[in-house]
C-alpha positions, -999 to +999 in steps of 0.1 A: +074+458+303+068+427+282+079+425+246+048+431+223+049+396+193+035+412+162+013+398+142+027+377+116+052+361+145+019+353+168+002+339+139+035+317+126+031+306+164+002+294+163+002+276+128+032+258+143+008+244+168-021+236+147+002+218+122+024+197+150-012+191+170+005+206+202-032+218+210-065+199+220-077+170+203-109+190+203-100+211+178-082+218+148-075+249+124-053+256+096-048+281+071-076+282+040-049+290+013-012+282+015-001+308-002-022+330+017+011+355+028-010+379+051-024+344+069-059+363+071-085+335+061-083+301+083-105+272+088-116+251+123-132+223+132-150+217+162-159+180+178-192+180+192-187+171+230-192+136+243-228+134+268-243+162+246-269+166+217-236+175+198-220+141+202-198+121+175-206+154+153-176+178+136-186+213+129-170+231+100-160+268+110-140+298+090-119+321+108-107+357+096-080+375+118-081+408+105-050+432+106-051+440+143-051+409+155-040+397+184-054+431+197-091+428+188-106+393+179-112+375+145-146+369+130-158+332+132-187+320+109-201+286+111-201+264+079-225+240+095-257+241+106-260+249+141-281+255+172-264+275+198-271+307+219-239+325+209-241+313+164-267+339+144-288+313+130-294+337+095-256+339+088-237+315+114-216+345+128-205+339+166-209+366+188-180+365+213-197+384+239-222+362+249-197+338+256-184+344+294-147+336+292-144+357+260-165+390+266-137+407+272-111+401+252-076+400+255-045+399+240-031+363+251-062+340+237-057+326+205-083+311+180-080+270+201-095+292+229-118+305+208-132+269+198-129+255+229-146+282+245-175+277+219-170+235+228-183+243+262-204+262+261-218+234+233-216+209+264-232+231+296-260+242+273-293+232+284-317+259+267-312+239+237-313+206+252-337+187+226-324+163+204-319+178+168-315+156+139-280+162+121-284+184+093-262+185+063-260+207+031-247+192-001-215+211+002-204+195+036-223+161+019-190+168-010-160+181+018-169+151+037-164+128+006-132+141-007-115+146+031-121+105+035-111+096-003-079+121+009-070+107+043-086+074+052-084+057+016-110+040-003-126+023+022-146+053+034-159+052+002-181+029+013-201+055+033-208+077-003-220+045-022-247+053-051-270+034-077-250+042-107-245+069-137-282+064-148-299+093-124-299+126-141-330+142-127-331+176-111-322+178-075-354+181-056-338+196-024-313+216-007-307+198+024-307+163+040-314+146+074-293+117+081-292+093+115-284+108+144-262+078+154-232+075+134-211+045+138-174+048+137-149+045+104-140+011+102-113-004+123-086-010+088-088+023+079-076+035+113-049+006+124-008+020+115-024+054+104-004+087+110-007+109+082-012+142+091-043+160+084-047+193+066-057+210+100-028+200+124-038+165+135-032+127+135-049+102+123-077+105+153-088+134+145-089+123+110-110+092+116-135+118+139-136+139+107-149+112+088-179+102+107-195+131+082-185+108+052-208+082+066-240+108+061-248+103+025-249+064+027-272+059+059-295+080+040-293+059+008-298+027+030-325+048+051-346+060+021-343+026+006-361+006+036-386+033+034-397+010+000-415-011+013-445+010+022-448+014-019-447-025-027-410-019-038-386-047-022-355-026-006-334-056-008-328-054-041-329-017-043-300-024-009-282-050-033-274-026-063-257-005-036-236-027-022-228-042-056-216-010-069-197+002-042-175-031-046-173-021-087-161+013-077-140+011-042-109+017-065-114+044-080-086+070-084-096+096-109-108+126-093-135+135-126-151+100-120-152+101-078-171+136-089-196+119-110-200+087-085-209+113-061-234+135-083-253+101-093-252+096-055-270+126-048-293+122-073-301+087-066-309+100-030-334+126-050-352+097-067-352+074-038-370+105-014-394+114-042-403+073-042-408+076-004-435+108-013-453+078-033-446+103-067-458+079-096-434+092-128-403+087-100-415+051-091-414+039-124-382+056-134-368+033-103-383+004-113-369+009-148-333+012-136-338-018-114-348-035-139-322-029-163-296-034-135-308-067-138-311-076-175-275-064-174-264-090-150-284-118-164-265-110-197-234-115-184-242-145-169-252-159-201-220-142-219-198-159-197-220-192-200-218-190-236-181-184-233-172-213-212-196-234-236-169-227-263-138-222-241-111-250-257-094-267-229-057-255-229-028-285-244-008-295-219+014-310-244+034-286-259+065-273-244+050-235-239+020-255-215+051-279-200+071-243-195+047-230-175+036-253-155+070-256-142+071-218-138+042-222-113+058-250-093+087-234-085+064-201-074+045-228-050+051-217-015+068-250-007+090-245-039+102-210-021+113-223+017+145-239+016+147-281+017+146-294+056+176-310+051+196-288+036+233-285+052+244-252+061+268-238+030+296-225+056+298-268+062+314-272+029+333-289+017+321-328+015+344-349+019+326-375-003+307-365-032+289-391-059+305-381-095+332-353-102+329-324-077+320-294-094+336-260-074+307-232-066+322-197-079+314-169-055+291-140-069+285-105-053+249-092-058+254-056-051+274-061-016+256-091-007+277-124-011+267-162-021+278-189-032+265-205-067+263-241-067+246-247-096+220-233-127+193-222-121+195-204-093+168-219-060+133-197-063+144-195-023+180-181-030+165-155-050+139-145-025+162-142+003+188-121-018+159-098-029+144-094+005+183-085+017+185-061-013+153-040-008+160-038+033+196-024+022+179-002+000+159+012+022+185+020+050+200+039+023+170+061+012+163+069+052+204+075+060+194+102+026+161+113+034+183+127+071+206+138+063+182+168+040+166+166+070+195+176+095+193+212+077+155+213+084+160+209+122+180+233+125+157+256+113+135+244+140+160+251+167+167+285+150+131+293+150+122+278+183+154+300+198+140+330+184+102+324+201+115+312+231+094+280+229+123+256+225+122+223+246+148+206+264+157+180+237+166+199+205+155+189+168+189+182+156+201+160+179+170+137+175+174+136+138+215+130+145+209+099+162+181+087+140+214+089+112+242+081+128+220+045+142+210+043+108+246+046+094+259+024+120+233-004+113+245-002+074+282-008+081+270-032+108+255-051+077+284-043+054+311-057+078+291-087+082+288-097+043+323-092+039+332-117+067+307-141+049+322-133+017+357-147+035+346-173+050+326-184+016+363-173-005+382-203+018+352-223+006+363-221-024+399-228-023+390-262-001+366-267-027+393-267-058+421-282-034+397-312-031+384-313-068+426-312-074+433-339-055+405-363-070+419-353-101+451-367-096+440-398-078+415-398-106+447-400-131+465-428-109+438-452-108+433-451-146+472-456-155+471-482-124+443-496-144+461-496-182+492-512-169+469-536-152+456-547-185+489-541-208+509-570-180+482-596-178+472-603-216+504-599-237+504-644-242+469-641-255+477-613-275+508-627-292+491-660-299+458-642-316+487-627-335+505-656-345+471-675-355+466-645-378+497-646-397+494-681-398+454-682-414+472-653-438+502-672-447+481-703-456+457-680-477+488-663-496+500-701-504+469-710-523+464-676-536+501-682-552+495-715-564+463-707-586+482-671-603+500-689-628+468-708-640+447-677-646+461-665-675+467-697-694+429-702-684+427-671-701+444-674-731+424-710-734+392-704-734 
């Protein structure tokens, strides 16, 4: 007799699967509440199959597994609105008996068979064949929203794009009908994208989430071609959009992505009630248009007027001259080293114009070089910080597994005690992944310090030959000072004797002319 898996072990089970997205691409379900501990309220989604009224469309579902489950099935209640044989089209609640796989229920299906069941019978059904538009409530309108501003970024923004804060009229209805084709997310917002949804899945499921994001602005751009049955021009209406979507793609408060999408909603209200011809709502949009554009016009003239008075800047003074220089030497040709530049192992010169000055050797945190001179190349300082962060790096991922090693373990232990375990276990993946990631940082370590070597006997050829000018330095100038002491002594002696001679002469007359001055003196 087979072992019975309780509950809690069969639901652990399949959380595992949801959250690693061992199951269908179909599908996805995760728990509502993490720190639900009974694990009794869950939420699905269901892709709408390919070839089908139900194509490129995601159905929201909750999922209850009551306290006897696996032995009797949960309840599953559609969020969204759908049209199927086995859904109760009052309350959404799925009758499992009229599907055939699942009538009679057993223990071994789980809730993926559930929504796949519920998938194909989606596909094969024909008694429902006609082509329904896609109808959305306000509260998948707002889960829509906030899954793409969670998991695809700001660019699915786009999608929820609204005419500003101005709208504040009531809402006028519950639901809306947008295009039954919806286009794709765009192609950035899926390219190097892994991050795992809330449900289980990767980033493809993710991007198939987000097609519901793209509801609310098809029908803003829908409602606002409907315009020009009124004599309203839905370019401009179109151009506000657009315009305002670009002012608030960056958004990152979650208060103000609430009101962007409220004024969206609303704007939606006023442009429908436009499209019913109502009168006080036509005017109300023609006000806000209006002062959409008396605002930009303003700040055309603002800035005009600014420029007008705008002093140009004095390139002159040494802050303007400081500057300027700063932005050379960001210049992308001030960055890549000179074409001609020798390769620093090739020192020493043997020649150099001048005195040779000796480079010092620095260490930059590990990382060796040789400084030549002040201030230090805008390309030295690139490469040494581009080194720096990759070492940095190695070091936060060698970290980051070894805290990991612990957690697969964990996995083995667990997968062990289900039986589920595969051949390759969790901690010898996450072994290599360190020990290759240790092994390329004392790759990298060994290899500075046999540059830092290499550079050190640089250095000592470098001073032996800034010695040994010295000296020669010091010959040649005594060589030179003898030179001149041995070849003009003569002219130096007779300069001398001329001297003495020119003061001996002076002396004579100054003698003769002493004894005169006083009698000249005495006799007036």
């Amino acid at each position: 007799m087979a072992a019975v898996v309780p509950r809690n072990f069969r639901l652990l089970e399949e959380l595992e699967n949801g959250e690693k997205g061992r199951g269908a691409e179909a599908c996805s379900y995760g728990l509502a509440n993490g720190d639900d501990v009974s694990m009794t309220d869950w939420n699905g989604t269901i892709l709408g199959p390919p070839h089908s009224v139900h194509e490129n469309r995601i159905y929201s579902v909750n999922i209850k597994c009551g306290d006897n489950y696996p032995d009797t099935p949960p309840s599953i209640t559609f969020v969204s609105k759908v049209n199927l044989p086995c859904v109760d089209a009052r309350n959404g609640q799925v009758d499992l008996t009229k599907l055939p796989r699942l009538a009679v229920w057993k223990r071994e299906f789980t809730m993926e068979t559930i929504l796949l069941e519920i998938r194909r019978q989606a596909k094969h059904d024909k008694q429902y064949g006609m082509k329904l538009p896609l109808i959305m409530t306000r509260r998948e309108y707002c889960f829509g929203f906030l899954f793409s501003i969670a998991c695809l970024g700001f660019e699915a923004f786009y999608e929820f794009l609204v005419l500003g804060a101005d709208f504040s009229i009531n809402r006028c209805e519950g639901k809306y009908r947008a295009r039954d084709s919806i286009p794709k997310a765009p192609a950035s917002s899926r390219v190097g994208f892994e991050k795992p949804s809330p449900f289980g899945k990767t980033s493809r499921d993710i991007e198939l989430k987000s097609t519901k994001s793209l509801s609310l602005y098809h029908a803003l751009l829908s409602q606002s071609a409907r315009l020009r049955f009124i004599n309203l021009q839905p370019t401009e209406i179109q151009g506000i959009i657009k315009s305002n979507f670009h002012k608030y793609k960056d958004l990152q408060s979650p208060s103000q992505i609430a009101n962007a999408l409220k004024a969206g909603y609303e704007a939606l209200d006023l442009l429908h009630s436009c499209a019913q011809k109502n009168l006080e709502s036509i005017k109300r949009l023609e006000s806000i248009v209006q002062r959409a554009f008396n605002l930009k016009n303003e700040i055309h003239k603002s800035r005009e007027i600014q420029a007008a008075h705008h002093r140009p800047e004095n390139r002159n003074t040494h802050a303007s001259r400081k500057r300027a220089e700063g932005r050379a030497r960001r210049r992308p040709e001030a960055l890549r080293p000179h074409p001609d530049t020798e390769p620093i192992l090739s020192r020493p010169r043997p020649h150099v114009n001048g005195p040779r000055h000796v480079p010092v050797l620095v260490d930059a945190r590990g990382i060796p070089f040789l400084r030549i001179k002040k201030p230090e190349p805008p390309s030295l300082s690139r490469t040494l910080r581009s080194k720096l962060d990759a070492r940095w790096k190695k070091i936060l991922r060698r970290d980051k597994l070894e805290d990991d090693i612990y957690i697969a373990r964990q996995e083995d232990e667990w997968d062990r005690l289900v039986d589920k375990g595969d051949e390759t276990r969790w901690e010898s993946t996450v072994a290599a992944c360190l020990d290759s990631t240790i092994k390329t940082i004392q790759h990298e370590d060994q290899k500075n310090k046999e540059l830092a070597q290499k550079l050190w006997e640089v250095v000592l050829k470098e001073r032996e030959l800034a010695e040994k000018e010295r000296e020669e330095i010091k010959v040649q100038r005594l060589a030179q000072a003898q030179s001149i002491s041995g070849t003009t002594p003569a002219a130096g002696q007779e300069e001398g004797r001329q001297d003495v001679s020119t003061r001996g002469s002076r002396g004579e007359c100054a003698t003769e002319k002493l004894p005169s001055q006083p009698n000249e003196r005495e006799h007036p």
